[in-house]
Steps between C-alpha positions, in 0.01 A plus 500: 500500500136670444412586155307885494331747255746781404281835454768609274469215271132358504579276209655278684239466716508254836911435385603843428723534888676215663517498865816339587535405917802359440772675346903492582561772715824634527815377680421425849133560459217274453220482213357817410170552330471675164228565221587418134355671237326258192721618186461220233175432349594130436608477849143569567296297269770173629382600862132525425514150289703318816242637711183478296604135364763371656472549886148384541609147377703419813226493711539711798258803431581644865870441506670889552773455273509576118783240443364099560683188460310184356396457884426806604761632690676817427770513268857531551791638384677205456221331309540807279846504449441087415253509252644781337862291488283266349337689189832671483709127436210412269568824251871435545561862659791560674551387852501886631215552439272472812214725598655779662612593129114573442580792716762635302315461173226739678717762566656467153208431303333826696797721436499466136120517481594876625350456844608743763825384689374654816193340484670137407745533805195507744303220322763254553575665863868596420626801768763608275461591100866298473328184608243469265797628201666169581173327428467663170699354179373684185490342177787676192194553272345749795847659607601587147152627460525727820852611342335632223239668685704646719756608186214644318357680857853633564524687131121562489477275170517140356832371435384352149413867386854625577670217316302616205543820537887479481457288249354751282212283456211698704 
């Protein structure tokens, strides 16, 4: 993973595109390579901070990798998925939940914050738009919102007004 400037969204600065070398690839193919756009401002500032204050403290100034164990080797997924068991026991989450779901709460999280499908389905380096719909499990509170947008969008009006105006009330 190399961390670059987007020219589309200088605010970001050094973080704002995410080389990844190491992506799934499809069935029967190996990694493929893909740039990820920088979305989330927090994501950001939590990157900068690990890097800034965090990373230097291990120790190993010239080691390539962005992710260090205690020792200075690189991380691993397993070590991931461990210490994230961990916190997740500790809070008394359910058992489900491992990282992977952090994936799914991108795509979800991104949908309702009104971001482009299209542009979603590449950032998480899904071929087909169905794939990245099974990822995606919208809160009630933003469907019903979307139903009433859509309701007021289909009769060019708010669906409050016409209950008041059959009322008699408007």
């Amino acid at each position: 993973m190399d961390l670059y400037r987007n020219a589309q969204a200088l605010q970001f600065g050094r973080y704002g595109m995410v080389h990844v070398r190491k992506a799934k690839g499809t069935k029967g193919s190996g990694p493929r390579r893909r740039n990820v756009a920088s979305i989330m401002p927090w994501a950001i500032e939590s990157l900068e901070d690990y890097v800034v204050n965090v990373r230097p403290r291990y120790g190993f100034p010239t080691h390539p990798a962005l992710w260090l164990t205690e020792r200075g080797g690189r991380l691993k997924v397993g070590e991931i998925e461990d210490r994230f068991a961990l916190y997740r026991d500790e809070l008394g989450l359910p058992e489900e939940l491992v990282p992977h779901c952090l994936r799914h709460s991108y795509v979800t999280h991104s949908i309702e914050d009104g971001v482009d499908p299209k542009f979603i389905q590449e950032q998480v380096g899904h071929l087909y738009a169905s794939t990245t719909a099974l990822y995606t499990a919208i809160s009630s509170d933003f469907a019903n919102t979307m139903m009433l947008k859509a309701i007021g969008l289909a009769f060019d009006s708010d669906p409050g007004d016409r209950a008041l105006e059959r009322s008699g009330r408007r």
